[in-house]
C-alpha positions as a LaTeX table, in Angstrom:
\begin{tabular}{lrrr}
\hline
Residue & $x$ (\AA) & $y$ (\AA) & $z$ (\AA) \\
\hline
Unk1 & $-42.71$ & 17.60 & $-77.93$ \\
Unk2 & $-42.14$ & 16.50 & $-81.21$ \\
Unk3 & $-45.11$ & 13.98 & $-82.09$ \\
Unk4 & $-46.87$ & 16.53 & $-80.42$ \\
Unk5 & $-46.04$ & 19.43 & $-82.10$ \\
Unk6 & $-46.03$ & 17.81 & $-85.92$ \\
Unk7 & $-49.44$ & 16.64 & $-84.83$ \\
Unk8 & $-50.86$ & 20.29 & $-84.64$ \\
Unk9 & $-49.15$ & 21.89 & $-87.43$ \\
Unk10 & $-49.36$ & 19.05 & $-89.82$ \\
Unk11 & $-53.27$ & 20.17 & $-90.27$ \\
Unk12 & $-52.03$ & 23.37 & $-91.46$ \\
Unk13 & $-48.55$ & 23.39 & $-93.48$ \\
Unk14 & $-47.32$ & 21.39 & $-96.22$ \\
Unk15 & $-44.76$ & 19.00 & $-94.57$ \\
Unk16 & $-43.51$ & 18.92 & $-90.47$ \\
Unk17 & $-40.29$ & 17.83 & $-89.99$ \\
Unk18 & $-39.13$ & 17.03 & $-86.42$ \\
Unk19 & $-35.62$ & 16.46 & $-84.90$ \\
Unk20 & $-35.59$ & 14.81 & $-81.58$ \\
Unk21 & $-32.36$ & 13.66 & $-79.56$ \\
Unk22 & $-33.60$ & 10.57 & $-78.55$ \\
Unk23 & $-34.15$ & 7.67 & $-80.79$ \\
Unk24 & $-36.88$ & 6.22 & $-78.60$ \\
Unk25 & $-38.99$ & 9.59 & $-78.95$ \\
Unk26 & $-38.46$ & 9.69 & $-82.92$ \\
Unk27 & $-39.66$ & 6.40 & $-83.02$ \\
Unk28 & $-42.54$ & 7.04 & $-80.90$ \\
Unk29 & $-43.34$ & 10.05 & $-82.92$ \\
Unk30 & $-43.36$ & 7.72 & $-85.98$ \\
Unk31 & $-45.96$ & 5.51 & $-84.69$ \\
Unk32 & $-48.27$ & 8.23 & $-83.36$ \\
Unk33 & $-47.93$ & 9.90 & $-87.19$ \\
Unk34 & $-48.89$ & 6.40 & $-88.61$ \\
Unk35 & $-51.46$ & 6.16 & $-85.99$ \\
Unk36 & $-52.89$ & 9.73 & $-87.23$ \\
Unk37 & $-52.75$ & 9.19 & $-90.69$ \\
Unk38 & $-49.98$ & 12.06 & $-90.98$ \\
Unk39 & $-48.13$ & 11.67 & $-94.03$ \\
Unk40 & $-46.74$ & 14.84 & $-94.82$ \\
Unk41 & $-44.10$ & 14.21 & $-91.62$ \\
Unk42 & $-40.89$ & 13.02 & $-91.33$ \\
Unk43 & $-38.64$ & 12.59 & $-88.15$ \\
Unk44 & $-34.99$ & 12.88 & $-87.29$ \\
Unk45 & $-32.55$ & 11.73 & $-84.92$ \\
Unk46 & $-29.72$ & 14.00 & $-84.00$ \\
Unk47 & $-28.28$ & 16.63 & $-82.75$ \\
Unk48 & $-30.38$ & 20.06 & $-83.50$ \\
Unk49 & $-26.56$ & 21.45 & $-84.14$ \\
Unk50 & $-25.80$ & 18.53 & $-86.50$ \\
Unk51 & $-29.50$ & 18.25 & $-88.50$ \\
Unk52 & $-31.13$ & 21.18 & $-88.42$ \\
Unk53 & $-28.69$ & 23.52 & $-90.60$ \\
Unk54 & $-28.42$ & 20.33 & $-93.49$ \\
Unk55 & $-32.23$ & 20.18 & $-93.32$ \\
Unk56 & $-32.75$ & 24.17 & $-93.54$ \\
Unk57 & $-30.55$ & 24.37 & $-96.68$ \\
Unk58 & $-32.38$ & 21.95 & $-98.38$ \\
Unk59 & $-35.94$ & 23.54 & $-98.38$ \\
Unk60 & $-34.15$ & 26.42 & $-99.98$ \\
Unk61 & $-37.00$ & 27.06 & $-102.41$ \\
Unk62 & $-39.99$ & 26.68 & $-100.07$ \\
Unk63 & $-40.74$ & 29.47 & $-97.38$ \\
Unk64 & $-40.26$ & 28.18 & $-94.36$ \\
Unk65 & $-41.97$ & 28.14 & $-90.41$ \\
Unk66 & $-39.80$ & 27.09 & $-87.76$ \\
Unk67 & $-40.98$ & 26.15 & $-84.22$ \\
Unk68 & $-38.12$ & 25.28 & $-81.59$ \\
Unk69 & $-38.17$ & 23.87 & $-78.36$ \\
Unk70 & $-34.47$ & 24.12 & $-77.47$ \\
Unk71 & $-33.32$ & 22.82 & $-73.76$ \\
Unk72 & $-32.88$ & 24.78 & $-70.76$ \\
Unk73 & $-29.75$ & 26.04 & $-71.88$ \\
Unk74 & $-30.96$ & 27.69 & $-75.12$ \\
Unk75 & $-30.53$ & 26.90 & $-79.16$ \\
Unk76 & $-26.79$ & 25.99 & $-79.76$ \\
Unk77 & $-24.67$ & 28.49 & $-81.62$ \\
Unk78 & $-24.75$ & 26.62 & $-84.79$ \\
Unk79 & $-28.32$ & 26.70 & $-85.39$ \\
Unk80 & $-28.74$ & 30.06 & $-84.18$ \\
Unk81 & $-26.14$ & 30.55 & $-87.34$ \\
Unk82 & $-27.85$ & 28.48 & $-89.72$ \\
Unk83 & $-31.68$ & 30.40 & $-88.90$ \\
Unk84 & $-29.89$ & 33.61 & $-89.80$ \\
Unk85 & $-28.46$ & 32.29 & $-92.79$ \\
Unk86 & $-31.45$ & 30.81 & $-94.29$ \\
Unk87 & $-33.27$ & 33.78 & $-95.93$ \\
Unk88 & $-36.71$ & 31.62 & $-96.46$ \\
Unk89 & $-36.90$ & 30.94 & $-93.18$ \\
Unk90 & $-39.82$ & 33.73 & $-92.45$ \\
Unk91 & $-40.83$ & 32.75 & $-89.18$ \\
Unk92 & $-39.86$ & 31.46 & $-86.10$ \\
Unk93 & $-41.60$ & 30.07 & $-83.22$ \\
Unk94 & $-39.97$ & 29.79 & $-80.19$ \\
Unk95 & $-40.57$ & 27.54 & $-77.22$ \\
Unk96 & $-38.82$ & 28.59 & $-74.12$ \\
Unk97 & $-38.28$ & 26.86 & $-70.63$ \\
Unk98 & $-36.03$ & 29.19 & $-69.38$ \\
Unk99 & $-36.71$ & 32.69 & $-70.58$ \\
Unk100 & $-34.04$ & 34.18 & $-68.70$ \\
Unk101 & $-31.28$ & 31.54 & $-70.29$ \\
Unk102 & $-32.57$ & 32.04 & $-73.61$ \\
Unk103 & $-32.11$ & 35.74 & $-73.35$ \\
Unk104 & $-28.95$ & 35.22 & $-75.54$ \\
Unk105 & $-30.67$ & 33.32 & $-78.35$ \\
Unk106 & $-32.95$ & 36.05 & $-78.80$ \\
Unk107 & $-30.38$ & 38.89 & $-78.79$ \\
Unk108 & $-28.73$ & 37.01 & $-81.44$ \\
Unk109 & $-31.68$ & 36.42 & $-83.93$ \\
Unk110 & $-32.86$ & 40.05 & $-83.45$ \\
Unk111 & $-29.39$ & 41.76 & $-83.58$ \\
Unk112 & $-28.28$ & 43.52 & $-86.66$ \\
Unk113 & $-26.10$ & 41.64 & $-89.39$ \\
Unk114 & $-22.53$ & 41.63 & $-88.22$ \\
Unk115 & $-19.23$ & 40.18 & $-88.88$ \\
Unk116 & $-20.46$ & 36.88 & $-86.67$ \\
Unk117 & $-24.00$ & 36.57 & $-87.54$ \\
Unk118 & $-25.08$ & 37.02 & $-91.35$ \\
Unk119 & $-28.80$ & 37.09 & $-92.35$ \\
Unk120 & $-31.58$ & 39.38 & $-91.91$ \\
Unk121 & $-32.54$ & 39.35 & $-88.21$ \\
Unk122 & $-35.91$ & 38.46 & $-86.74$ \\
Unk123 & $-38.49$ & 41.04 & $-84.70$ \\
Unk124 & $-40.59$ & 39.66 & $-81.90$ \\
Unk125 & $-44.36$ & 40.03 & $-82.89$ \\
Unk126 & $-46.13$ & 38.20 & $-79.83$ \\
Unk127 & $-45.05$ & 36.23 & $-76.92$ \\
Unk128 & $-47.08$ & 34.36 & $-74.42$ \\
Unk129 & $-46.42$ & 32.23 & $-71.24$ \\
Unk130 & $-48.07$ & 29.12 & $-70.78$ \\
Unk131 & $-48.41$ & 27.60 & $-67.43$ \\
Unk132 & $-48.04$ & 23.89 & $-67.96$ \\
Unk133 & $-47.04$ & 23.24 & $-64.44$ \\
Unk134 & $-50.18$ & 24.87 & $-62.46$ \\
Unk135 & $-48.91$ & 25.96 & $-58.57$ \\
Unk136 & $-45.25$ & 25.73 & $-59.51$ \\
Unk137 & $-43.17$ & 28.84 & $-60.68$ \\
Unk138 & $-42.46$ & 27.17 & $-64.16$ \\
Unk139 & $-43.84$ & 28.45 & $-67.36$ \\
Unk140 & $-43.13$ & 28.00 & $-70.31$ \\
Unk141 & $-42.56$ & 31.04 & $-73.03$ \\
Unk142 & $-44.06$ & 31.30 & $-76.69$ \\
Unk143 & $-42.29$ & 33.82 & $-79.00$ \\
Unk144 & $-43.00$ & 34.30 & $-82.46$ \\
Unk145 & $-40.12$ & 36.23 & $-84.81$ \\
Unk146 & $-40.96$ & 37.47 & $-87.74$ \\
Unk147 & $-38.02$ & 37.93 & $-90.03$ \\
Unk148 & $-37.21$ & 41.58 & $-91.11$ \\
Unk149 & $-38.22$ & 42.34 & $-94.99$ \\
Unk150 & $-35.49$ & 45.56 & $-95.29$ \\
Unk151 & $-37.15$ & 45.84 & $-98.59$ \\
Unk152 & $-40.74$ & 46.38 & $-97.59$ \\
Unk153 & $-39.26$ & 48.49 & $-94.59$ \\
Unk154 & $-37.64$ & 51.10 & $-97.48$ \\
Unk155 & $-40.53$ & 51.11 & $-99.33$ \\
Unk156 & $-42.67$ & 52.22 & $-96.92$ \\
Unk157 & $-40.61$ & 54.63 & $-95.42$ \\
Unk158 & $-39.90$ & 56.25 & $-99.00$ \\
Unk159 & $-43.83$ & 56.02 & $-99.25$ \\
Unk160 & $-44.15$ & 58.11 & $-96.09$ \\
Unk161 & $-41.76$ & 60.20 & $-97.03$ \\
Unk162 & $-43.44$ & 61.21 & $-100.47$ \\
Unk163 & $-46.66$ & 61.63 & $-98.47$ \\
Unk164 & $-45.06$ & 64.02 & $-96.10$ \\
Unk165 & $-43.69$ & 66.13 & $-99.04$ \\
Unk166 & $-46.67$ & 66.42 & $-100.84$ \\
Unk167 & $-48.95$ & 66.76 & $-97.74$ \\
Unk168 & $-51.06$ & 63.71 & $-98.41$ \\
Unk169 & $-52.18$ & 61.12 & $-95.93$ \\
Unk170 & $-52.27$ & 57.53 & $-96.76$ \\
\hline
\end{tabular}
């Protein structure tokens, strides 16, 4: 998914940058970049746990798109961590195999700031399945988050608010 996936954005965004576990796929994903004439990605080997959170805190001055494609048993707890943490991160794509397993991922990006989990949380804005396995049971599950702006959120309620007092409609 990687080569893939910084093939399609890379037309769009500023710089892709993929982490893969295996070295073989990052490698592969290197040649098809050079092959594409991408230069505005970069590739990693690792661990999401170990790479991701090092790599989020350094684009700490750009806004930032995320798109994840976590395994069947969901994003580990540290990266979960580290995209509530990192304010700029603005949106989030998520690519799920297993809905139902990654149930607890998106409780915890959408869940109110707590004790555990720092960070404005995310909102779902669309989801869609995608059957990439036609006459099997298997699809696969697009989410997109949107990270909550409490800021905006006041203003417009204290907007709507003056308008109610005063009678007037936006």
């Amino acid at each position: 998914m990687t080569a893939r996936a910084a093939s399609l954005s890379s037309l769009r965004v500023k710089k892709v940058i993929g982490i893969e576990l295996c070295q073989e796929a990052v490698e592969d994903a290197k040649v098809n970049a050079k092959l594409n004439g991408l230069r505005n990605v970069e590739f990693h080997c690792g661990k999401a746990e170990d790479v991701f959170p090092n790599i989020l805190s350094a684009l700490v001055s750009r806004s930032v798109t995320a798109i994840v494609d976590p395994p069947r048993a969901g994003l580990h707890s540290k990266v979960i961590l580290a995209i509530r943490r990192a304010e700029h991160l603005k949106r989030l794509v998520y690519v799920a195999c297993n809905a139902k397993a990654a149930m607890n991922n998106f409780i915890d990006l959408c869940r109110a700031p707590s004790n555990r989990v720092h960070g404005a949380p995310f909102r779902p804005v669309r989801a869609m399945a995608v059957d990439l396995f036609p006459q099997t049971m298997h699809v696969e599950m697009l989410l997109l988050l949107e990270r909550v702006d409490y800021d905006s959120q006041q203003q417009q309620q204290q907007t709507s608010s003056n308008q109610e007092e005063t009678g007037s409609q936006p």
